[in-house]
KELUMNU-705372 format. One record per residue (C-alpha): residue in one letter; y, z, x. Coordinates in steps of 0.05 Angstrom, whole numbers, plus 5000, padded with zeros to 4 digits. Last residue first. Layout:
N
AYZX;...
This chain:
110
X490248329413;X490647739464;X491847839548;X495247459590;X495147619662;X490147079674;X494646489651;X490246029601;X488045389625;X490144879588;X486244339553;X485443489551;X490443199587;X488443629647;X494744119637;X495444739689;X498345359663;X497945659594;X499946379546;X507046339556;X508245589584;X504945469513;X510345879468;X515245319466;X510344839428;X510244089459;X503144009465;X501543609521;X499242899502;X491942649529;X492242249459;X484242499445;X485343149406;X478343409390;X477543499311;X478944079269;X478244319188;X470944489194;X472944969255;X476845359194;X484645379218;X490245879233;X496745499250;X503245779285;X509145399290;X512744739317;X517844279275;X518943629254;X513343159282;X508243619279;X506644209322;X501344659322;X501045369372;X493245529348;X489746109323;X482945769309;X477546099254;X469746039267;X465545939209;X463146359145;X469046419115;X468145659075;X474045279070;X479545239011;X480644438997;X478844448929;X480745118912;X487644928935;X489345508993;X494346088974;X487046468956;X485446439024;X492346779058;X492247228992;X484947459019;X489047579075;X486347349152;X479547419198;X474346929174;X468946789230;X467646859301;X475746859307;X479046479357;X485046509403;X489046029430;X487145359409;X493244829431;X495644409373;X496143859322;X499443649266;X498943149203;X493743449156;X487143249132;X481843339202;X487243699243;X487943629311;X485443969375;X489044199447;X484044669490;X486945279517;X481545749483;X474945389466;X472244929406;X466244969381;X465545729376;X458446019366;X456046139292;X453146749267;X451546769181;X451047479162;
C-alpha cells in the first residue's frame, strides 16, 4: 500500500490547480476515503489517482461557498493572504496569519 505523509495541514487556506475556488483544509484523509460513484462522477481524464492524501476543505468561489474534497495533486498553496470567506470557518478556526487558521481546541472531527 502506497504511504504518503500530508502536504498540506489542517487550518491552512489552498487553491485549486484547474478550477476557480479556494479554501481552508479541514480535515484530511491519508489517502482515498469517498463513493466509488463520487470517483466515477469525475471525467476519466481528469479523475486523480487514490493513492494520495484527500483535503476536506470549506471552498468558496466567486458565487457561492461549499464543501470540497480534493486529491493533494489537485492543490496549490494560496498566496493572496485573503481570509476565506466560508460561514462555517469561525466554527472550526480562530486566529488568521494570512496564510492558515488555527483550529479551535474544543473542536473535534469524526
Amino acid at each position: 500500500m502506497f504511504n504518503q505523509t500530508a502536504k498540506f495541514r489542517i487550518g491552512e487556506i489552498v487553491r485549486h490547480r484547474l478550477f476557480p475556488f479556494r479554501g481552508v483544509i479541514y480535515d484530511v484523509d491519508p489517502q482515498f476515503a469517498n463513493t466509488e460513484e463520487w470517483w466515477e462522477a469525475i471525467p476519466e481524464n481528469l479523475r486523480p489517482r487514490k493513492d494520495q492524501p484527500f483535503y476536506h476543505l470549506l471552498a468558496e468561489n466567486d458565487e457561492t461557498h461549499y464543501v470540497a474534497y480534493v486529491s493533494e495533486q489537485n492543490l496549490l498553496p494560496d498566496t493572496s493572504g485573503e481570509p476565506v470567506e466560508h460561514p462555517t470557518v469561525s466554527e472550526l478556526f480562530t486566529d488568521f496569519d494570512g496564510k492558515s487558521y488555527m483550529r479551535k481546541p474544543d473542536i473535534k472531527l469524526n
